[in-house]
C-alpha angles and dihedrals in degrees: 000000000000115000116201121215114195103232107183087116145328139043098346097120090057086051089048089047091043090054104035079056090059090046096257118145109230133183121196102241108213100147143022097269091067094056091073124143087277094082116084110174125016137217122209100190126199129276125098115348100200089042088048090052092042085063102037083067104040091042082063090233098106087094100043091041088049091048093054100036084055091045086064104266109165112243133182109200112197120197103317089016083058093055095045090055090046110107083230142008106210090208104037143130108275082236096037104121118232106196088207094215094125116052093231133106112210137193117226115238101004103152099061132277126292092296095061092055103139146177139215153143126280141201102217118181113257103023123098102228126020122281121226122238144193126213119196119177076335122197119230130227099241094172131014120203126226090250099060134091119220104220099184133335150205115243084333090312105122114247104167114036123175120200115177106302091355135104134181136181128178093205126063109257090177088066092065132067093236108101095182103106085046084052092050091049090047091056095044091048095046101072086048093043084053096051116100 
């Protein structure tokens, strides 16, 4: 199994280091050539999520990205990769991409600037003790599909969804030293991975 990691900007090389430490082989996906048949789940790490869609498109890999992502490649968004999975973003640029693979429609920066910036414990569905997160320049969850599973929340606002093959968090898993919401995506992405 290859896991992708788009690496046009923001925190890829934490989420490399998160799954190489967990035995898993990456490769850093920047144009359309690294995202071969190979790769058989994707991360879209946080950063900045209208930077990240200005170079999707001029790196030549939005298509591409849009065509496996629709063919069922499993895919965790954290913080900006959340918002770029979400079907709308309710403050962003009028040429900023939603890739529409989560039923959600998120606001940018909901949660404050930099400074902001907060933790705290969740509850998340399906682990045993709560998982500590960490929420910089964080999305919200303004609107939840019926399709989608909410996986934990903030004083009742969704912070982890799940849709099919998808998840999204608006926090950043890979800056803590809990690997158990990398693990559950692992084993999510793996039967797929295994299907011809």
């Amino acid at each position: 199994m290859i896991v992708g990691i788009l690496a046009l900007q923001g925190a890829f090389a934490a989420h490399r280091r998160r799954l190489a430490s967990l035995g898993v082989a990456t490769r850093e996906i920047r144009t359309p050539a690294d995202l071969t048949d190979e790769v058989s789940a994707l991360v879209l790490p946080g950063g900045e999520s209208t930077t990240m869609s200005m170079m999707l498109e001029r790196s030549g890999l939005l298509t591409p990205l849009r065509r496996r992502l629709a063919e069922g490649l499993p895919a965790f968004g954290t913080c900006a990769g959340m918002i770029l999975l979400a079907r709308r973003i309710v403050d962003g640029r009028p040429d900023q991409h939603a890739l529409g693979l989560v039923d959600i429609t998120v606001r940018r920066n909901a949660y404050g600037t930099q400074i902001q910036s907060f933790e705290t414990d969740l509850e998340v569905a399906g682990l045993d003790e709560p998982f500590h997160a960490v929420f910089i320049r964080a999305p919200a969850v303004v609107e939840v599909g019926p399709g989608v599973e909410v996986l934990a929340r903030v004083a009742d606002q969704p912070v982890l969804c799940r849709q099919g093959p998808v998840v999204v968090a608006a926090f950043h898993p890979e800056l803590t030293d809990d690997d158990r919401l990398h693990r559950c995506f692992l084993e999510m992405a793996r039967p797929a991975a295994a299907t011809p």
